[in-house]
C-alpha angles and dihedrals in degrees: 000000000000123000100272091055088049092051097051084058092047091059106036089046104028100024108031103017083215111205123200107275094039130148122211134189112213103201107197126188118178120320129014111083088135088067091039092056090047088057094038089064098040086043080059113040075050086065088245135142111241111192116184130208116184133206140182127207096226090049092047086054089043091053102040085053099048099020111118117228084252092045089050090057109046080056087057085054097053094051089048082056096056096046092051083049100058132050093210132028125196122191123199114197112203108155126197092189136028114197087040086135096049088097089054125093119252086228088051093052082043100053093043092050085048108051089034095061092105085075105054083051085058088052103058102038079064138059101284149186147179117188134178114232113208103249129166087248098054092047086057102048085051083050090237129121115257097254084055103039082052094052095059096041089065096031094053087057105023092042110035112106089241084185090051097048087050094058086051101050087035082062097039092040081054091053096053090040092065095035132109115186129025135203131181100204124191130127096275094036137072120158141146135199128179107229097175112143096001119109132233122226119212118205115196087173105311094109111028134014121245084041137202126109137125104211133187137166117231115221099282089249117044114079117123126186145006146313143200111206101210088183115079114232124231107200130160095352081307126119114214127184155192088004121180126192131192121196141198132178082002090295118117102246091179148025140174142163143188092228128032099006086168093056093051101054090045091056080053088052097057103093139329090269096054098078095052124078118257098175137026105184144172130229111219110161104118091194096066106065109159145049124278108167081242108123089196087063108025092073095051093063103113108243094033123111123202130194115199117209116207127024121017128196138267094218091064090038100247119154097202117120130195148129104248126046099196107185111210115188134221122200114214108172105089084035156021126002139222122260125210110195087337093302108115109236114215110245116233116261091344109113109173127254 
């Protein structure tokens, strides 16, 4: 069995837990339609329904520059209907080229995540993953050649102790579930959240591929302070990077970066919900260890913390609506350290130097 057929098991028994009658929707954008006929075929001997939707980069930019508002949203429609239809939804991200929405309008992006939020809803109320599929574009924005980059990408899934990793966040998800108050201490950051009464939620590969990460959502108003963000974002096609934050009463007061300044206080501008925190999360996958300019991944590094601005999820008990989730990414291993009511927890794999 080769990796792509592993792979394809992997999904449909540890991810999904396919039973026999369901229907999944296969969600493909740009490369990966090896990975798609191995679990075809496994969707298939499992007495399950395998519908596939394809996209290409090139043709997503094309439409988001000449789409009409109406035509934006009988696509959302479509896809709805997809999502009713199916009781599990699995998206392979293989992207042929990175920056594809750099063409687009800010306000265009904006408009299309607003009026299809609906469909992440429908997501999540269903079986669902995001993987990353190794593509040349993606090495290279990692800054890693293609068999590497590869490499990291299945290892990361294929080799991590997954039981291992689950003693580690069941501990950890215990640890924020009984906790009141929250800092993220460094040099350059200093910010607290109040978690009392809300539950973590711990994912060992059910929810994104490559998989590890322990994730809660503060009370929506509660953040005090202020953060560095050591990790460069990649959103929308845009790097941003060396972004601080400073908070008060849980809103975003003010925001810089060293790149694309612009682009960062027009995401804050979306909606109401886009300058509170949805998501404070932990990275826990040992086997991904550097940046690669890849959100998806970045957060999984073990040692690592994100905040998401924007919408947070049902599933974690957050409260927070918007139109956009922007994962930034703070690196803790060299330095600082996480408090929970003043008592300093001990980050997964990340012994300091």
């Amino acid at each position: 069995m080769n990796d792509l057929e592993k792979l394809a098991e992997f999904i449909c028994s540890h991810s999904l837990d396919i039973q026999p009658g369901d229907r999944v929707q296969i969600n493909l954008m740009g490369e990966g339609m090896a990975l798609v006929k191995s679990l075809y075929k496994v969707l298939l001997q499992l007495n399950a329904l395998p519908h596939l939707t394809v996209k290409d980069n090139e043709l997503v930019s094309l439409f988001f520059q000449h789409a009409s508002q109406n035509q934006m949203r009988r696509l959302v429609e479509i896809e709805a209907a997809e999502h009713e239809w199916s009781d599990a939804v699995v998206n392979i991200v293989g992207h042929t080229e990175i920056n594809y929405l750099d063409p687009v309008p800010s306000e265009t992006i904006s408009f299309y995540e607003n009026i299809s939020k609906p469909i992440k809803l429908l997501c999540v109320e269903r079986k669902w993953l995001t993987l990353i599929y190794p593509t040349h574009a993606c090495a290279a924005q990692a800054g890693m050649d293609y068999t590497r980059f590869q490499k990291l990408i299945f290892d990361a899934t294929l080799q991590t102790d997954w039981q291992e990793m689950a003693i580690y966040q069941d501990e950890l998800k215990d640890r924020l579930d009984k906790g009141g108050e929250l800092t993220i201490l460094s040099d350059d950051t200093n910010l607290t959240v109040t978690i009392q009464n809300r539950s973590a939620a711990a994912y060992w590969g059910r929810k994104n591929l490559p998989d590890g990460e322990v994730m809660i959502a503060p009370v929506e108003t509660s953040a005090e302070g202020y953060i560095t963000f050591n990790i460069p974002s990649l959103k929308r096609g845009k790097r941003v990077s060396d972004i601080y934050l400073e908070f008060r009463n849980g809103r975003v007061t003010h925001a810089r970066a060293g790149e694309n300044q612009g682009f960062l206080e027009t995401l804050l501008k979306t909606d109401d919900g886009a300058s509170f925190m949805g998501e404070l999360a932990f990275g826990t996958n040992p086997l991904i260890t550097q940046y690669t300019g890849l959100t998806l991944l970045d957060e999984k590094i073990a040692g690592t913390v994100h905040i998401a601005l924007g919408h947070s999820y049902p599933e974690i008990g957050g409260l927070n609506s918007s139109a956009i989730h922007w994962d930034l990414i703070k690196d803790l291993r060299r330095s600082g350290c996480i408090l929970i009511d003043n008592k300093e927890i001990l980050l997964p794999y990340a012994p300091k130097n």
